[in-house]
C-alpha positions as CSV (number, residue, x, y, z in Angstrom):
1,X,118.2,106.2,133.6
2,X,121.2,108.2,131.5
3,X,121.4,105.1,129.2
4,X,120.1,107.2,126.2
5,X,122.2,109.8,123.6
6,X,119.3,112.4,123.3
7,X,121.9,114.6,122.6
8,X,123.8,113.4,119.7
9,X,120.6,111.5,118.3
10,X,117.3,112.5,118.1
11,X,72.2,86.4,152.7
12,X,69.5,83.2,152.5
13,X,65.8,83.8,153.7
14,X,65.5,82.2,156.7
15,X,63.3,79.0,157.1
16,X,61.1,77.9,160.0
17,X,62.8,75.3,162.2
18,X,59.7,74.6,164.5
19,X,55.7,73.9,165.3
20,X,53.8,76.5,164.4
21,X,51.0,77.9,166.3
22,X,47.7,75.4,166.0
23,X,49.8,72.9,164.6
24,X,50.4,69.3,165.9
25,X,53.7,69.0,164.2
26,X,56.9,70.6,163.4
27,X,56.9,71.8,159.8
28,X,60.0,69.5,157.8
29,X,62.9,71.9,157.4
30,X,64.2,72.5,153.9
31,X,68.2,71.7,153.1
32,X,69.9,74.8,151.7
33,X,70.8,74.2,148.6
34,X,74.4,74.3,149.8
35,X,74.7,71.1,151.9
36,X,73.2,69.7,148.3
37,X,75.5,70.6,145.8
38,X,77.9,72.2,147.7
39,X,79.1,75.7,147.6
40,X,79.7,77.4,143.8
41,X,84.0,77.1,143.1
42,X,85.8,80.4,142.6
43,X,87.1,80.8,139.1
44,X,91.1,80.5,139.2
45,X,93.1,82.6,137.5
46,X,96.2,80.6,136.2
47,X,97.5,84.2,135.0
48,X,100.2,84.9,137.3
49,X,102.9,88.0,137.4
50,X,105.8,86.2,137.2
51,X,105.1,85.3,133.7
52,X,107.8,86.0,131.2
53,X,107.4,89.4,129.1
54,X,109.1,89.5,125.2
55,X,110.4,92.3,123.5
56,X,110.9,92.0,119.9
57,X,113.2,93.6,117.5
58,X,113.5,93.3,114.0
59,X,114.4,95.5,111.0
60,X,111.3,96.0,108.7
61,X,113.3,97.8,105.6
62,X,116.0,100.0,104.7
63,X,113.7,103.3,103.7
64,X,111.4,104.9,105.7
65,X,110.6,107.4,102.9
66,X,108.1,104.4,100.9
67,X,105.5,104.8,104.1
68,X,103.6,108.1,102.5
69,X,100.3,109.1,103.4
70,X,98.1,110.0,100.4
71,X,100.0,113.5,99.8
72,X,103.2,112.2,99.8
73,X,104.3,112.6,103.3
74,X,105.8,110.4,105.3
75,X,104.2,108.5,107.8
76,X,106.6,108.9,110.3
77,X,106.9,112.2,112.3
78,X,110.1,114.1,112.0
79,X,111.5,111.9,109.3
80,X,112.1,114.0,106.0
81,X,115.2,112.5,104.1
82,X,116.1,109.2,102.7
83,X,118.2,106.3,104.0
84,X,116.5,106.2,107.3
85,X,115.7,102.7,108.3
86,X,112.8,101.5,110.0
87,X,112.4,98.9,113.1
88,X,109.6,97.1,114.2
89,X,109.7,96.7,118.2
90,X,106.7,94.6,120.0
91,X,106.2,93.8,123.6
92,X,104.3,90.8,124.5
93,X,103.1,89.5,128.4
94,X,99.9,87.0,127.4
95,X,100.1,84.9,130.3
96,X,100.7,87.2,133.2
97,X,97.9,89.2,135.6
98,X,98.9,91.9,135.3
99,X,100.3,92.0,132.0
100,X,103.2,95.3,132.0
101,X,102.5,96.0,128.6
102,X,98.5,97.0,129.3
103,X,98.3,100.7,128.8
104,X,102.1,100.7,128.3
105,X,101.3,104.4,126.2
106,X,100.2,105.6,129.2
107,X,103.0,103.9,131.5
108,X,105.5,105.2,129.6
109,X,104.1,109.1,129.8
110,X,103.8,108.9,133.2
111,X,107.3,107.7,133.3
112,X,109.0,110.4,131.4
113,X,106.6,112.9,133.0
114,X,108.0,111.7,136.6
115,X,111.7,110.9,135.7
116,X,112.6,113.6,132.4
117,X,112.8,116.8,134.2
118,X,115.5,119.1,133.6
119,X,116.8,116.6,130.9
120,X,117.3,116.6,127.1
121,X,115.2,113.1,127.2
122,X,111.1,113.6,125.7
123,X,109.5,114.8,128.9
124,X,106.3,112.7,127.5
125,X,104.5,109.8,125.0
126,X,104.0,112.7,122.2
127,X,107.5,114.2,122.3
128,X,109.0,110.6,122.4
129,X,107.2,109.8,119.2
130,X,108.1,113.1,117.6
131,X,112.1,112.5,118.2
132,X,112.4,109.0,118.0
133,X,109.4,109.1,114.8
134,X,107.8,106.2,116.0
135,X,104.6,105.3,114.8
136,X,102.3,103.1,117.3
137,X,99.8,100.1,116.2
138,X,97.6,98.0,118.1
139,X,96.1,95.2,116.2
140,X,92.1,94.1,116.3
141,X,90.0,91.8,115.0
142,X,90.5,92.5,111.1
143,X,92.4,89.5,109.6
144,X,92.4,89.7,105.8
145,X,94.1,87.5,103.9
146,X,94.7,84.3,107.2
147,X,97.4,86.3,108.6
148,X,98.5,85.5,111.8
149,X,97.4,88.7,113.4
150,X,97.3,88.5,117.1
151,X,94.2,90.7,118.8
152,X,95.1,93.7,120.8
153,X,98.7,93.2,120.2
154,X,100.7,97.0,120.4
155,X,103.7,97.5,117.8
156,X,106.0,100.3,117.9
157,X,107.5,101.3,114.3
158,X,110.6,103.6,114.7
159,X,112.6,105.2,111.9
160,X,116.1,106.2,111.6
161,X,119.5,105.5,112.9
162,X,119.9,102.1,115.1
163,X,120.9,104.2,117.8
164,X,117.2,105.6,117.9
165,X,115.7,102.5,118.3
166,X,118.6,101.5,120.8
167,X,117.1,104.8,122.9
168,X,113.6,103.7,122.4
169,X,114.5,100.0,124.4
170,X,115.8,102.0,126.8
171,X,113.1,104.3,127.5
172,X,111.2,100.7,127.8
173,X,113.7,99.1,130.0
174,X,113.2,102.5,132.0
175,X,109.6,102.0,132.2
176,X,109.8,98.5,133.5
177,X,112.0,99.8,136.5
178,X,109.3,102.5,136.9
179,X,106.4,100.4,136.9
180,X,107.2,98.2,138.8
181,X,108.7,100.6,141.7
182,X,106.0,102.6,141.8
183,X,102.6,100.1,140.5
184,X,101.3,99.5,144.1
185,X,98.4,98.3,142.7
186,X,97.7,96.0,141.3
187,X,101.6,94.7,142.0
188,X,103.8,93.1,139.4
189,X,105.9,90.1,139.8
190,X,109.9,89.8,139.3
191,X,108.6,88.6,135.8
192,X,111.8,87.7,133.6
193,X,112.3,90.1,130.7
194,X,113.2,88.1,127.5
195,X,114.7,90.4,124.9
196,X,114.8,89.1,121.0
197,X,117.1,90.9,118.4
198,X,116.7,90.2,115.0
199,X,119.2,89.2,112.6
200,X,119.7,92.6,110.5
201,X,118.8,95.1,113.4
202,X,122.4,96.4,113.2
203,X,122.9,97.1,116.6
204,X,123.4,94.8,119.9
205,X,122.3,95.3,123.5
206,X,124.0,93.3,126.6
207,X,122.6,93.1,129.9
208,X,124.6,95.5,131.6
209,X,122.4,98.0,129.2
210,X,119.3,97.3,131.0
211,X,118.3,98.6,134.6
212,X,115.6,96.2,135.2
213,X,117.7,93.0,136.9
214,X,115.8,90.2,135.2
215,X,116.8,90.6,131.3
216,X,117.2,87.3,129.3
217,X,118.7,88.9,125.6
218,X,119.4,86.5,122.7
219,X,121.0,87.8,119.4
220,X,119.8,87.2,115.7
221,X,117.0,85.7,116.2
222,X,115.0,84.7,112.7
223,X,111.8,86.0,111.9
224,X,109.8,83.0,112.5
225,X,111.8,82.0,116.1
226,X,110.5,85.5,117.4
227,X,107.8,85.2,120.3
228,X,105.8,88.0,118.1
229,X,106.5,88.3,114.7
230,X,106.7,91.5,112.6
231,X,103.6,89.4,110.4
232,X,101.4,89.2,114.0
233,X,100.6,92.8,114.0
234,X,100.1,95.4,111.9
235,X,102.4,96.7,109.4
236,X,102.9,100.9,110.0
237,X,100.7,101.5,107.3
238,X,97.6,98.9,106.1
239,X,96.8,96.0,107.2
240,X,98.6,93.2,105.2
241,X,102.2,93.2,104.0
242,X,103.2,91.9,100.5
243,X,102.6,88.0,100.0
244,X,103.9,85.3,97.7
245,X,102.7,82.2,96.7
246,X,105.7,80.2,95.7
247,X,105.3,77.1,93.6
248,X,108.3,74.6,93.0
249,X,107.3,73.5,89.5
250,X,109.9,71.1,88.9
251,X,113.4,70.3,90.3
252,X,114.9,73.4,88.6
253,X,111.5,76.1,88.0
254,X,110.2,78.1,90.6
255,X,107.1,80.9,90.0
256,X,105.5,83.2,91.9
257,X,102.2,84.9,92.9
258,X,102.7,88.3,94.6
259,X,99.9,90.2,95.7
260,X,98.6,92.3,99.1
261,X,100.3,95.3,99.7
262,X,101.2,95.7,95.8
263,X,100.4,99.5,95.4
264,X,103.8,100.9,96.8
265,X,105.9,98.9,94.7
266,X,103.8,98.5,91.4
267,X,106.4,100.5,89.5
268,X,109.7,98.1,90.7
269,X,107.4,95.4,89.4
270,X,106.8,96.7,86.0
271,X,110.4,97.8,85.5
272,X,110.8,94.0,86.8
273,X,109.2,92.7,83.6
274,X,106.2,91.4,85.5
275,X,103.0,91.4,84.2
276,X,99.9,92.1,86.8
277,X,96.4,91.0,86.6
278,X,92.7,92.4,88.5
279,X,90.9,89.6,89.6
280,X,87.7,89.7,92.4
281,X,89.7,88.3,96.0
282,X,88.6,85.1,97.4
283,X,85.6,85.1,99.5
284,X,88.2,84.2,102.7
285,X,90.0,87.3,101.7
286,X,89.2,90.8,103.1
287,X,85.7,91.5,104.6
288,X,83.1,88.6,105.2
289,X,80.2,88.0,102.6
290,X,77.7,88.8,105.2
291,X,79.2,92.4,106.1
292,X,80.2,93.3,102.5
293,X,76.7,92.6,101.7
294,X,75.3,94.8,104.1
295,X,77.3,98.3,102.1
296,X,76.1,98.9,99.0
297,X,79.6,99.8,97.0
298,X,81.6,97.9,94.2
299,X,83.7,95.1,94.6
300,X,87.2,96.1,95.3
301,X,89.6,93.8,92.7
302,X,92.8,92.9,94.0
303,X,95.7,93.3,91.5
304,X,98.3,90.0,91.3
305,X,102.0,90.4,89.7
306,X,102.9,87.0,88.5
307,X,106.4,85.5,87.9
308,X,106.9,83.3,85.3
309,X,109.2,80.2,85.7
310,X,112.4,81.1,86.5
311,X,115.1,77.9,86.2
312,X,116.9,78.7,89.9
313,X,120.1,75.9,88.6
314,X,121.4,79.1,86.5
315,X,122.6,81.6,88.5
316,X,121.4,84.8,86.8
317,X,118.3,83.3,86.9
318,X,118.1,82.6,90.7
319,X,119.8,85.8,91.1
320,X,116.9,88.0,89.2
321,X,114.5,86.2,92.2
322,X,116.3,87.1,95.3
323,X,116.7,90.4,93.9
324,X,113.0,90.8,93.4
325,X,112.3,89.9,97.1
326,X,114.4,91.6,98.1
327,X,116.1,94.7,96.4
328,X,113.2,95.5,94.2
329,X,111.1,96.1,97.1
330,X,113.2,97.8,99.5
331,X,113.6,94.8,101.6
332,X,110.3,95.3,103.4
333,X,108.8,92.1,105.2
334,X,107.0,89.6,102.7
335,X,105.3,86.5,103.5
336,X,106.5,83.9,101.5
337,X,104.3,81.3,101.2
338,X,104.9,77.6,99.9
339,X,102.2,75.7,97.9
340,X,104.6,73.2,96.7
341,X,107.5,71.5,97.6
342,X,110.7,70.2,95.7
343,X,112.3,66.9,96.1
344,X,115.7,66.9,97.8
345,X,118.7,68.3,96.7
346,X,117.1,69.8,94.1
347,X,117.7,73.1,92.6
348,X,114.6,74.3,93.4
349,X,115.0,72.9,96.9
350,X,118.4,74.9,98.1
351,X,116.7,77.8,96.7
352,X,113.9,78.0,99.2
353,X,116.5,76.6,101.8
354,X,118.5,79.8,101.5
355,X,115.3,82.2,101.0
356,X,114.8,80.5,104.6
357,X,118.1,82.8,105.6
358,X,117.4,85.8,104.3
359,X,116.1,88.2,107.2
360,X,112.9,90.2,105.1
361,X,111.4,86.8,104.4
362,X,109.0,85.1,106.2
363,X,108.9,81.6,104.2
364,X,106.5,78.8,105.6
365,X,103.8,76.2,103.9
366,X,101.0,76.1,103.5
């Protein structure tokens, strides 16, 4: 386990079977219900331990310094300075019994406990978030705005250097080999390890890296190929990212809707030359009718930035768009969403074609 750089980063009653005393005949013996219907079938659990596991890795933006808390600090611990990236990394094992990543927290703490003495490595869970600011989310039931959320599925948001998040999939692949060795019960199969890095994460990983034998890795993987995706859990801070509602108006105009996540980046917007608007959400978005009706408070508006049409055939034009999803809001993850589509070979068309390319975008219909 010396694959990380600590150092230079941071029963039935019975029934009566004969004649009874003063009685001519036998009593008629009653059937158990068994030899009836036959005896009740176990449930089977199709779950097994040789299921695949995933580990995801993508790039979530290129700042760490726009997740604040309310007085201005950052969300992540340790992190203090600009130009620090952030990565999303997710670990996924839905159709195994047991799954490895239930109670990975407390996996991995007894991991470091057992195997960091003497060592410049975190010696637990708290000092691994502290050096490698990582900030840990576990999705539930909330699902504003039909996102694909997935329930009770664990995210681990790390800012910095790629090397930190290199150490941080080690410190995984270390718990693996731990857990496994040393899980007597219940056991874990020789489950295959499929590892999924995303096209901007900036670093690469071969299997040679990994001590746990059974590692399947696949480079630059898109957003939407990933077994989790950044938009099926949590985002490090709120629940819903930014959204767009792209409409092809013609072969050569595209506009937009963006709303969600808006308050971070209401300033780039304005200095965008978009204008916003307040309007009461949907009655799909946010909390249902029946719960908001049981709280006694005002409506919460939600505020939309719109994009006029923008004529994508001329370049400046099409340029001022990418630059808004991307640029302008620090390339953080956006769901793009189609409401329209273009004809062919269309201006409009090769547009969303090569939004499809660029890594911060999720672009999909709807």
């Amino acid at each position: 386990m010396g694959k990380t750089k600590y150092a230079t980063v941071a029963s039935a009653a019975s029934k009566p079977s004969g004649a009874q005393p003063g009685n001519v005949e036998a009593m008629p013996q009653v059937p158990k219900a068994s030899a009836v219907q036959g005896s009740p079938r176990k449930k089977v659990n199709v779950r097994t331990p040789d299921a695949d596991a995933h580990l995801c890795v993508y790039k979530v933006c290129s700042d760490a310094m726009i997740y604040k808390d309310d007085q201005g600090v950052c969300l992540f611990p340790g992190i203090d300075s600009v130009n620090q990236g952030v990565f999303v990394v997710t670990l996924s094992h839905p159709q195994a019994y047991p799954q490895i990543d239930f109670k990975f927290v407390e996996k991995m703490d007894a991991m470091l406990a057992a195997t960091c003495k003497d060592t410049q490595r975190p010696q637990n869970w708290d000092a691994l978030m502290q050096q490698l600011h990582i900030v840990h989310v576990n999705t539930g039931s909330f699902v504003p705005y039909q996102l694909p959320y997935r329930n009770w599925q664990r995210a681990f948001y790390i800012a910095g250097e790629a090397s930190v998040c290199h150490n941080f999939l080690m410190e995984v692949d270390n718990c693996l080999v731990y857990t496994v060795e040393h899980c007597d019960f219940p056991k874990h199969g020789q489950f295959l390890f499929k590892v999924a890095m995303g096209v901007n994460v900036g670093f690469q990983v071969t299997k040679e890296d990994f001590d746990y034998p059974l590692v399947e890795i696949t480079q630059d993987v898109h957003m939407k190929e990933l077994a989790v995706s950044p938009l099926n859990v949590y985002p490090a801070q709120g629940v819903r990212p930014l959204i767009v509602h792209f409409e092809i108006v013609d072969d050569d105009n595209i506009a937009m809707t963006i709303f969600g996540d808006t308050f971070r980046h209401r300033r780039a917007f304005e200095n965008a030359g978009l204008d916003s608007t307040k309007e009461e959400p949907a009655a799909n978005v946010g909390e249902s009718p029946s719960k908001s009706a049981q709280i006694d408070r005002p409506k919460r508006l939600e505020t939309f930035y719109l994009m006029p049409c923008k004529d994508v055939s001329v370049a400046s034009e099409a340029e001022f768009v990418t630059n808004l999803l991307t640029t302008v809001v620090e390339n953080v993850i956006i769901d793009v969403r189609l409401i329209s589509t273009g004809a062919v070979d269309t201006a409009a068309y090769k547009f969303v074609e090569a939004l499809k390319e660029t890594p911060n975008l999720f672009v999909h219909s709807i």
